[in-house]
N, CA, C and O atoms as a GROMACS GRO file, in nm:
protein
  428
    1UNK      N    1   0.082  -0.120   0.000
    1UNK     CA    2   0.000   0.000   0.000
    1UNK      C    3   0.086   0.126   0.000
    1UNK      O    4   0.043   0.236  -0.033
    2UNK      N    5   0.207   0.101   0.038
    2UNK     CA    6   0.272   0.217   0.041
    2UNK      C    7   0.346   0.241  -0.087
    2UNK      O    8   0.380   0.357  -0.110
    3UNK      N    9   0.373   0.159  -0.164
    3UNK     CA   10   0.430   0.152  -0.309
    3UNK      C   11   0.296   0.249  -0.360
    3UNK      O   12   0.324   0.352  -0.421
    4UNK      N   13   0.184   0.223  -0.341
    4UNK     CA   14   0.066   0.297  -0.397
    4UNK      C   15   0.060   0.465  -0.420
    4UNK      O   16   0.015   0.540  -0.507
    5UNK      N   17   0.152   0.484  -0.254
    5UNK     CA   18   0.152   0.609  -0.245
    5UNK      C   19   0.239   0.666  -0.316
    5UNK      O   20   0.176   0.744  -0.389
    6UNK      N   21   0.338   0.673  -0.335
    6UNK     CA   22   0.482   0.688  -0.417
    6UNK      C   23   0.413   0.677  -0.559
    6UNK      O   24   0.400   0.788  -0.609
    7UNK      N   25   0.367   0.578  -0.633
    7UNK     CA   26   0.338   0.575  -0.753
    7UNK      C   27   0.224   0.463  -0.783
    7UNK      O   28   0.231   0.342  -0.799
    8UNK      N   29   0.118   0.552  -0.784
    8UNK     CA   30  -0.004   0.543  -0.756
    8UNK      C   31  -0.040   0.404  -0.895
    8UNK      O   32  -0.069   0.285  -0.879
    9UNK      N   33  -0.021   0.486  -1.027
    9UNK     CA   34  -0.022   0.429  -1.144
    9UNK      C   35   0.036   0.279  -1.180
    9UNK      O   36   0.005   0.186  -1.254
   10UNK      N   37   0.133   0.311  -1.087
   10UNK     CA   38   0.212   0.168  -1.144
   10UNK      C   39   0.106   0.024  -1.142
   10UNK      O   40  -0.004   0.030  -1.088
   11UNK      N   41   0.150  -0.083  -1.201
   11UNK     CA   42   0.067  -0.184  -1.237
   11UNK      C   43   0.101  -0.296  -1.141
   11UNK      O   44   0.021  -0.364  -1.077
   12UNK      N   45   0.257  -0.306  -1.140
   12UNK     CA   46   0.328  -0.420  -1.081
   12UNK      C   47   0.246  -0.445  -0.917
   12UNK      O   48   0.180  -0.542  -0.879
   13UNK      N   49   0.290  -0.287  -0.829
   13UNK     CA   50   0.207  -0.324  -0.694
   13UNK      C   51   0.050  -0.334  -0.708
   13UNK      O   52   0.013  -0.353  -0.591
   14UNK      N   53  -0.068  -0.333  -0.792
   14UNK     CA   54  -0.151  -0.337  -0.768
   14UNK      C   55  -0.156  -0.478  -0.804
   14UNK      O   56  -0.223  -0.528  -0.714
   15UNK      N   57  -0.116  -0.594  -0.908
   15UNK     CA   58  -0.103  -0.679  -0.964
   15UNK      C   59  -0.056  -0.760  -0.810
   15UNK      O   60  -0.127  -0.859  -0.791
   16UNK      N   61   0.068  -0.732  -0.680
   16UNK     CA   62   0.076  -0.803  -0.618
   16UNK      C   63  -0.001  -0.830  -0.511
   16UNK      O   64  -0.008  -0.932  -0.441
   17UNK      N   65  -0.079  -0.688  -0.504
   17UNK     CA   66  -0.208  -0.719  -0.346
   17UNK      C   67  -0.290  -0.751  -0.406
   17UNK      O   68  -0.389  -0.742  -0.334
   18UNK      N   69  -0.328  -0.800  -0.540
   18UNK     CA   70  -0.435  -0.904  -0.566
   18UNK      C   71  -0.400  -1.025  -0.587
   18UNK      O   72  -0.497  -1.095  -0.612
   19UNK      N   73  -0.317  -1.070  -0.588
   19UNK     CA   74  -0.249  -1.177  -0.563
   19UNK      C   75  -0.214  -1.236  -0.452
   19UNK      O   76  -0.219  -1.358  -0.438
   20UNK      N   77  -0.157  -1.113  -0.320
   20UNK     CA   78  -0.151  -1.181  -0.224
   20UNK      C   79  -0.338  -1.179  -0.107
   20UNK      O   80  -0.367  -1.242  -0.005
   21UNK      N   81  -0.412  -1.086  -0.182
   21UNK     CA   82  -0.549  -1.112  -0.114
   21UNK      C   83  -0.586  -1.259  -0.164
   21UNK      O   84  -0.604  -1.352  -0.085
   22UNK      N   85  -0.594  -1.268  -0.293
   22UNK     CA   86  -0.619  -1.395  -0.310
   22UNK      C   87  -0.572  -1.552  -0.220
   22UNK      O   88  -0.649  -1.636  -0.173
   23UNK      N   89  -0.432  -1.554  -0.219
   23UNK     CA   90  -0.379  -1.594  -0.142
   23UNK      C   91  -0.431  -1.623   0.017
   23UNK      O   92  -0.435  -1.729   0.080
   24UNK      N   93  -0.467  -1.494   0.056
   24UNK     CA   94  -0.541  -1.492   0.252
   24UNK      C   95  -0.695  -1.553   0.239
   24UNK      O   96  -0.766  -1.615   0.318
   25UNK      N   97  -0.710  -1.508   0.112
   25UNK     CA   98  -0.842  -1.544   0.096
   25UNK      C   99  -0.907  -1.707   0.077
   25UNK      O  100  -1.006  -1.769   0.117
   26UNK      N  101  -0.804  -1.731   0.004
   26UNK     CA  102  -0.769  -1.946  -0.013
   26UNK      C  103  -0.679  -1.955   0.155
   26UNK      O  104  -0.573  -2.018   0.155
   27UNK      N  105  -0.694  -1.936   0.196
   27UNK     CA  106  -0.612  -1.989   0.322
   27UNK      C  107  -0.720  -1.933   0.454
   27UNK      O  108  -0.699  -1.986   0.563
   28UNK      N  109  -0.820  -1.842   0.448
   28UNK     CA  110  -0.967  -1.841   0.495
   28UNK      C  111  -1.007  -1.973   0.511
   28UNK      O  112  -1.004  -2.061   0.596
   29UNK      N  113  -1.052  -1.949   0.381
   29UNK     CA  114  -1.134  -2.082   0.363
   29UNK      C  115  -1.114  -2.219   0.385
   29UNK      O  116  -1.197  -2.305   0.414
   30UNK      N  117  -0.963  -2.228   0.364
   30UNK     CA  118  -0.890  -2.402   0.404
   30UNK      C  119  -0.884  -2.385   0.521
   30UNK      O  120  -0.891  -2.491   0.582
   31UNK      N  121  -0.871  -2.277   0.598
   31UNK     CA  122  -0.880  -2.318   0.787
   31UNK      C  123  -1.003  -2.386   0.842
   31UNK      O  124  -1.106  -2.328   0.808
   32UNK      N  125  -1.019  -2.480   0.907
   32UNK     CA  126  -1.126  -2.512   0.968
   32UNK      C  127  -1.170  -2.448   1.066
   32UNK      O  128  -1.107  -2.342   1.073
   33UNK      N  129  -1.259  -2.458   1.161
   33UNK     CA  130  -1.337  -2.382   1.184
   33UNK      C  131  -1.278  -2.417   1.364
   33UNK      O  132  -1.292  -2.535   1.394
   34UNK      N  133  -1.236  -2.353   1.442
   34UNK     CA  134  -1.176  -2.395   1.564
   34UNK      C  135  -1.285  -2.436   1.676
   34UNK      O  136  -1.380  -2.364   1.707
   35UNK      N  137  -1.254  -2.578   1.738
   35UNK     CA  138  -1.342  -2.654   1.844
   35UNK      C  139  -1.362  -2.586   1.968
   35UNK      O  140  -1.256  -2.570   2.028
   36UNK      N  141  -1.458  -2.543   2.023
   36UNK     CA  142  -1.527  -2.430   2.127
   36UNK      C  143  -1.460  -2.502   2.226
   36UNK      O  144  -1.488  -2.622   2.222
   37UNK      N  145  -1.358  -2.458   2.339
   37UNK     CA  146  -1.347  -2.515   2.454
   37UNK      C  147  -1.478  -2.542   2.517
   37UNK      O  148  -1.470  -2.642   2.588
   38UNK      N  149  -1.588  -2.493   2.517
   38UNK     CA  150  -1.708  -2.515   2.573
   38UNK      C  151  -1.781  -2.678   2.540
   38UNK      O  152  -1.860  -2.750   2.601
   39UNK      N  153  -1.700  -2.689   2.396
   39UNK     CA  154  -1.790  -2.784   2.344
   39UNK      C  155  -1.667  -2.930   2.391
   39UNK      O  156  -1.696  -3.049   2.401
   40UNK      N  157  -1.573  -2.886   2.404
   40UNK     CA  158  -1.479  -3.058   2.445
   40UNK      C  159  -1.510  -3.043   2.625
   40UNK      O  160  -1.509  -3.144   2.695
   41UNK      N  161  -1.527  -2.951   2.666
   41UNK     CA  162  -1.557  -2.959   2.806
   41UNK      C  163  -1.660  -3.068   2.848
   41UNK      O  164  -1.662  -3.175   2.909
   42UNK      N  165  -1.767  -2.964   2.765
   42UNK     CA  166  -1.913  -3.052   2.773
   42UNK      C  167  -1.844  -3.201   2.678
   42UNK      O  168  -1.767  -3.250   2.761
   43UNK      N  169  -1.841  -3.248   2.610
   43UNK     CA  170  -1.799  -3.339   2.540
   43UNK      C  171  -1.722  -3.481   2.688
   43UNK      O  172  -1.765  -3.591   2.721
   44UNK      N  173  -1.637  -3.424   2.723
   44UNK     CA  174  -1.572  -3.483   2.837
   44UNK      C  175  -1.641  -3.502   2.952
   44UNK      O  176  -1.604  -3.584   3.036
   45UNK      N  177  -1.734  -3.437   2.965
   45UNK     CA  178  -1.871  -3.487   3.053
   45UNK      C  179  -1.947  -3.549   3.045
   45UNK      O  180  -2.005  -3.611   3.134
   46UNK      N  181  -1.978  -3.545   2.876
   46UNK     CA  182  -2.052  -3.689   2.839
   46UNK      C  183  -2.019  -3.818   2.814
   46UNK      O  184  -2.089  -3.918   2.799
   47UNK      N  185  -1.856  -3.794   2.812
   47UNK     CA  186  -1.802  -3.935   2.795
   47UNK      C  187  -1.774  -4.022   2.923
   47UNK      O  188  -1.791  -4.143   2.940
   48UNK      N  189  -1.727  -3.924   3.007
   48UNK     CA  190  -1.701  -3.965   3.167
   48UNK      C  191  -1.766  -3.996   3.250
   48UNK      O  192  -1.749  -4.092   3.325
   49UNK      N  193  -1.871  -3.903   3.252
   49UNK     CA  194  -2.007  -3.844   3.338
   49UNK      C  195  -1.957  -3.764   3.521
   49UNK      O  196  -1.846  -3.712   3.532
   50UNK      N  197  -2.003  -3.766   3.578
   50UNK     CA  198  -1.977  -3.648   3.676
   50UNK      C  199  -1.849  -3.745   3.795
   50UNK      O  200  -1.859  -3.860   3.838
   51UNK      N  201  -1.761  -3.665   3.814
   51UNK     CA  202  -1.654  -3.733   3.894
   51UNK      C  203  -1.526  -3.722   3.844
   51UNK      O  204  -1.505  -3.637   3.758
   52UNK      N  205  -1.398  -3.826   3.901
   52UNK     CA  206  -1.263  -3.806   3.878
   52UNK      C  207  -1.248  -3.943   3.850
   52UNK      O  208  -1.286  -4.052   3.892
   53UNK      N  209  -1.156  -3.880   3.739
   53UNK     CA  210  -1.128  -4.055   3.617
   53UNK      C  211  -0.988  -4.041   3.665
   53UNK      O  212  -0.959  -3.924   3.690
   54UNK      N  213  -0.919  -4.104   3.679
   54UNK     CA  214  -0.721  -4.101   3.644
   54UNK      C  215  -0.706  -4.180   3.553
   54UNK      O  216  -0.769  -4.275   3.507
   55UNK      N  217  -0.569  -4.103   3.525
   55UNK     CA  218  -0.500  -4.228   3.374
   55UNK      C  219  -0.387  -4.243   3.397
   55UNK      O  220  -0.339  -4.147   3.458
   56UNK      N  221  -0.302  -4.340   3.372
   56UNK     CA  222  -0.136  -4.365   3.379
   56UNK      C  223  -0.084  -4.356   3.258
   56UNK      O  224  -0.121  -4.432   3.168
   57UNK      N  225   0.034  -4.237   3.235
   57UNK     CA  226   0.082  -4.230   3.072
   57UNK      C  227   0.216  -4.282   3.096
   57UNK      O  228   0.271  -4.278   3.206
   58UNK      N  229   0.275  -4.336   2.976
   58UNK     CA  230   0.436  -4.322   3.036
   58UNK      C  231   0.474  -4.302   2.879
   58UNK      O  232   0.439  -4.376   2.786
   59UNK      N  233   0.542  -4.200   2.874
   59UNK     CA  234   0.557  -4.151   2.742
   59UNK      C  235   0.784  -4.134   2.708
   59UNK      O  236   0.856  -4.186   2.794
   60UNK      N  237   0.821  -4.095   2.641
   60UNK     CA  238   0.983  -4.097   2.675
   60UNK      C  239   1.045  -4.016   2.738
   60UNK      O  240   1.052  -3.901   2.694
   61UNK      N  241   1.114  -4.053   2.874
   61UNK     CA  242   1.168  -3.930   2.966
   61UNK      C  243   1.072  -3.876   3.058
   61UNK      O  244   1.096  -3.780   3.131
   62UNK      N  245   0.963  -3.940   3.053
   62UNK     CA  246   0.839  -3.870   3.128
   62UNK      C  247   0.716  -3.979   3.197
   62UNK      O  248   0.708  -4.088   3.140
   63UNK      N  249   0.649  -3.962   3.279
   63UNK     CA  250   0.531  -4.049   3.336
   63UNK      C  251   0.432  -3.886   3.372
   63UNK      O  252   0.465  -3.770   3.398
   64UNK      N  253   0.305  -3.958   3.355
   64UNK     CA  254   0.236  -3.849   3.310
   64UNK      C  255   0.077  -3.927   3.380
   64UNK      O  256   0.012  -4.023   3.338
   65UNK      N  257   0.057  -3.845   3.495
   65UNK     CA  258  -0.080  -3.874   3.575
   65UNK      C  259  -0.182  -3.794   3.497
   65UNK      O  260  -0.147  -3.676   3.483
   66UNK      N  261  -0.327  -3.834   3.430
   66UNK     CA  262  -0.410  -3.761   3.390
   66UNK      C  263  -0.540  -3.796   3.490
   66UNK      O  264  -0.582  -3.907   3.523
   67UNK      N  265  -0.593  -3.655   3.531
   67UNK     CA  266  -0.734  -3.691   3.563
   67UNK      C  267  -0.828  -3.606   3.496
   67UNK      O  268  -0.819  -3.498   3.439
   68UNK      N  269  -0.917  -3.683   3.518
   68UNK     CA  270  -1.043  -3.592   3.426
   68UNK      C  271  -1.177  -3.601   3.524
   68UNK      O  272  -1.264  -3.682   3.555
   69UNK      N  273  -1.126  -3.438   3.559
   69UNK     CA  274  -1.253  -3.402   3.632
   69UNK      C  275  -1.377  -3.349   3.599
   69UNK      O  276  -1.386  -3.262   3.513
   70UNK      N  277  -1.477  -3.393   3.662
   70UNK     CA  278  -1.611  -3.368   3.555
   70UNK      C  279  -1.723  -3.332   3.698
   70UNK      O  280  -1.782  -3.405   3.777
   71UNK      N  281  -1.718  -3.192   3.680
   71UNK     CA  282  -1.867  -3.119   3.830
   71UNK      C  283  -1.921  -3.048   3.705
   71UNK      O  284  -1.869  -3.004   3.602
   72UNK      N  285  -2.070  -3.054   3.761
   72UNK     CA  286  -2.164  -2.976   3.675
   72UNK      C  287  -2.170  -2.964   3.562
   72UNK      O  288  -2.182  -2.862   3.493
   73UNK      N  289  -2.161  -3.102   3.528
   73UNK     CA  290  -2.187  -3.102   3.370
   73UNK      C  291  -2.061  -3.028   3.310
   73UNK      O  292  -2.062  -3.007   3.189
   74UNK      N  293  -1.946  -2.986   3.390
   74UNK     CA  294  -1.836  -2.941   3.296
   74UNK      C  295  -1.694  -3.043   3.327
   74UNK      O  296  -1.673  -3.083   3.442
   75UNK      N  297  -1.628  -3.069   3.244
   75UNK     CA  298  -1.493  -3.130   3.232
   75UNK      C  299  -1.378  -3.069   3.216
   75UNK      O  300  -1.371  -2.986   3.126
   76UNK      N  301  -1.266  -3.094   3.297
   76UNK     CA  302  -1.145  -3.078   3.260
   76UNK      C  303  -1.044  -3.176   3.246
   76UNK      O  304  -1.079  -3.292   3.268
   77UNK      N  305  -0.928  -3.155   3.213
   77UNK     CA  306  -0.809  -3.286   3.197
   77UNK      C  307  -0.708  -3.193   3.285
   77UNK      O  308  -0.662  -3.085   3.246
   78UNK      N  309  -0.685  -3.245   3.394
   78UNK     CA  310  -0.573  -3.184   3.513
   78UNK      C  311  -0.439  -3.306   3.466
   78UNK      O  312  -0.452  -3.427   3.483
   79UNK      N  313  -0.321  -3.244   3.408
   79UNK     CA  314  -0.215  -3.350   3.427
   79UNK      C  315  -0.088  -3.320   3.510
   79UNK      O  316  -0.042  -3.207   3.527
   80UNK      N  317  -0.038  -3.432   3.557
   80UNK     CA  318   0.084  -3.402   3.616
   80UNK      C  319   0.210  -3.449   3.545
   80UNK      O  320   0.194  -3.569   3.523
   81UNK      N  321   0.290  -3.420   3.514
   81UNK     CA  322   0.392  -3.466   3.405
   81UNK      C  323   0.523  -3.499   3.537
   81UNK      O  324   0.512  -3.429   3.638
   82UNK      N  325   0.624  -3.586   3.534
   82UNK     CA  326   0.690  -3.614   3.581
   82UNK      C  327   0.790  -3.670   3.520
   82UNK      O  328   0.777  -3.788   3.485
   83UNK      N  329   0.945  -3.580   3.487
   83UNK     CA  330   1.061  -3.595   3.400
   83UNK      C  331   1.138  -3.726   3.457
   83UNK      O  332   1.130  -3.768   3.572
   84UNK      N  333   1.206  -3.774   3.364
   84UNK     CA  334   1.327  -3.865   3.458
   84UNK      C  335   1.407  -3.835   3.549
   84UNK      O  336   1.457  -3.898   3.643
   85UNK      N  337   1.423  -3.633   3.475
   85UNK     CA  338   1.525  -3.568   3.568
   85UNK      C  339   1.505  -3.528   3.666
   85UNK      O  340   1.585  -3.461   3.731
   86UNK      N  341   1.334  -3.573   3.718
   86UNK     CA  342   1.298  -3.541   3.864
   86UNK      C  343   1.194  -3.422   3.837
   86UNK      O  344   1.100  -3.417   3.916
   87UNK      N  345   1.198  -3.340   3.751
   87UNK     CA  346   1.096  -3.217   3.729
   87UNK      C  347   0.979  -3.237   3.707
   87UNK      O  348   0.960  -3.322   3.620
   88UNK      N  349   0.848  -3.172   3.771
   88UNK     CA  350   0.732  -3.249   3.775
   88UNK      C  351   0.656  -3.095   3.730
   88UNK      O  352   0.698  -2.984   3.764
   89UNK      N  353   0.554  -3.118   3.658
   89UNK     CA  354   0.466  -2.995   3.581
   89UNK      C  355   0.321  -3.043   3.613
   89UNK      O  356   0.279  -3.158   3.625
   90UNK      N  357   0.263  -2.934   3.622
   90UNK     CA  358   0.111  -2.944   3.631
   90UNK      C  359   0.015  -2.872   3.558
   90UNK      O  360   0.028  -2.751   3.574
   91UNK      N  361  -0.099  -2.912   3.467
   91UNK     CA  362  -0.113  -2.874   3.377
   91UNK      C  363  -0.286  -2.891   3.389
   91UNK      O  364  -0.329  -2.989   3.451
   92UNK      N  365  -0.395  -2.779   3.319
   92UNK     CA  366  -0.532  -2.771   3.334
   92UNK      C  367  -0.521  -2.801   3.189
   92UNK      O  368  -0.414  -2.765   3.139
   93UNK      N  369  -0.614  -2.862   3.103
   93UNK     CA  370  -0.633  -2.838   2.992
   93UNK      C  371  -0.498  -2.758   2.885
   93UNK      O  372  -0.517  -2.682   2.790
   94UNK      N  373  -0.366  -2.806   2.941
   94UNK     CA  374  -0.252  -2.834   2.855
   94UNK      C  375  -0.201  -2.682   2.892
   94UNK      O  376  -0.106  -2.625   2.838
   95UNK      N  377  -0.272  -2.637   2.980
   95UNK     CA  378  -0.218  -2.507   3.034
   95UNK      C  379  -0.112  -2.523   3.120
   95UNK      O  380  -0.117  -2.644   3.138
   96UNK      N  381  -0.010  -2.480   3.192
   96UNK     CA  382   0.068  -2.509   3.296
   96UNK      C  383   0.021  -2.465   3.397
   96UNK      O  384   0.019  -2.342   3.387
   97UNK      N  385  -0.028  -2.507   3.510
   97UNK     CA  386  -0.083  -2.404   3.633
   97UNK      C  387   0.001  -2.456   3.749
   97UNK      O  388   0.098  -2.518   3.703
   98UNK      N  389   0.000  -2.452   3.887
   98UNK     CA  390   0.070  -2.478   3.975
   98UNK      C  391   0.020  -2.619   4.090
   98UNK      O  392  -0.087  -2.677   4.102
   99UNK      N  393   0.144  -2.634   4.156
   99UNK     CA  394   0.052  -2.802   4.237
   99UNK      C  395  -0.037  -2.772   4.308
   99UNK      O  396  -0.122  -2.862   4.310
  100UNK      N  397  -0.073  -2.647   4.400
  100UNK     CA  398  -0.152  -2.620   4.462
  100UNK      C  399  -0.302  -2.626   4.375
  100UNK      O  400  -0.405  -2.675   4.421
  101UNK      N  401  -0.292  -2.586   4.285
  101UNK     CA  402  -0.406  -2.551   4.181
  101UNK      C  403  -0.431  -2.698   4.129
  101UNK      O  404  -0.545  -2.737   4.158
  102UNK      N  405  -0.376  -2.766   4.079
  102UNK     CA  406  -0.354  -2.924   4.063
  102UNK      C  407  -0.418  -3.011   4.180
  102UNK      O  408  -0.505  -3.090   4.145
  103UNK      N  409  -0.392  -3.006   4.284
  103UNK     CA  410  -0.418  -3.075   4.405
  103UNK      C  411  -0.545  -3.011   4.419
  103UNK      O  412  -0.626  -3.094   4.380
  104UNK      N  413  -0.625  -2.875   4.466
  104UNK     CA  414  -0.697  -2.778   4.523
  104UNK      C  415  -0.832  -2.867   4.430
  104UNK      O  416  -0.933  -2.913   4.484
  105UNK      N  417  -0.797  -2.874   4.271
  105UNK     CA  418  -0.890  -2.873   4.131
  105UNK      C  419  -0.937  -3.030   4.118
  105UNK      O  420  -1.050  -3.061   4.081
  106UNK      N  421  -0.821  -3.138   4.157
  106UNK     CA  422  -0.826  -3.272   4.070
  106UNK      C  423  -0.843  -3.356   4.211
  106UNK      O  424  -0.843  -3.474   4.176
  107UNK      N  425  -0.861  -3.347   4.375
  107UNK     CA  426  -0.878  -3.404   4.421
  107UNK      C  427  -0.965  -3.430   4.502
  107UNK      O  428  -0.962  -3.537   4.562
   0.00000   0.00000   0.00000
């Protein structure tokens, strides 16, 4: 747009912002349409139903406690990640939050 200003006439920059609109415009449309946290919440409530599920992961370098807590018809996935190197993470819905918040939420 600023090539526009300088030289309004020219062909080349108007030739490339229709090209690159086109471009945003095909890449609109190929995005899908993003999943409502509201809707995997509720989703995880209907699969579980109301209460605390745990899971045992053991993935490489890591062991990984999942629970899935489910009050009022809403769900979350509380995990605890635990490194080989001893470092342990706590996580709401892939968020990082703290153990207090972990413990306070999932037990």
């Amino acid at each position: 747009s600023d090539a526009l200003l300088i030289k309004p006439t020219e062909q080349y920059p108007l030739d490339k912002m229709a090209e690159i609109d086109g471009l945003l415009k095909k890449n609109k449309a190929a995005t899908p349409e993003p999943v409502k946290k509201d809707d995997k919440r509720n989703s995880l409530a209907d699969e579980y139903g109301e209460g605390i599920h745990e899971f045992y992961e053991t993935v490489p370098n890591a062991s990984i406690v999942k629970r899935i807590v489910v009050k009022n018809g809403e769900g979350h996935i509380y995990s605890q990640k635990t490194t080989k190197f001893g470092s342990v993470y706590w996580y709401k819905d892939d968020v990082l939050i703290t153990e207090k918040e972990y413990i306070r939420n999932s037990e």
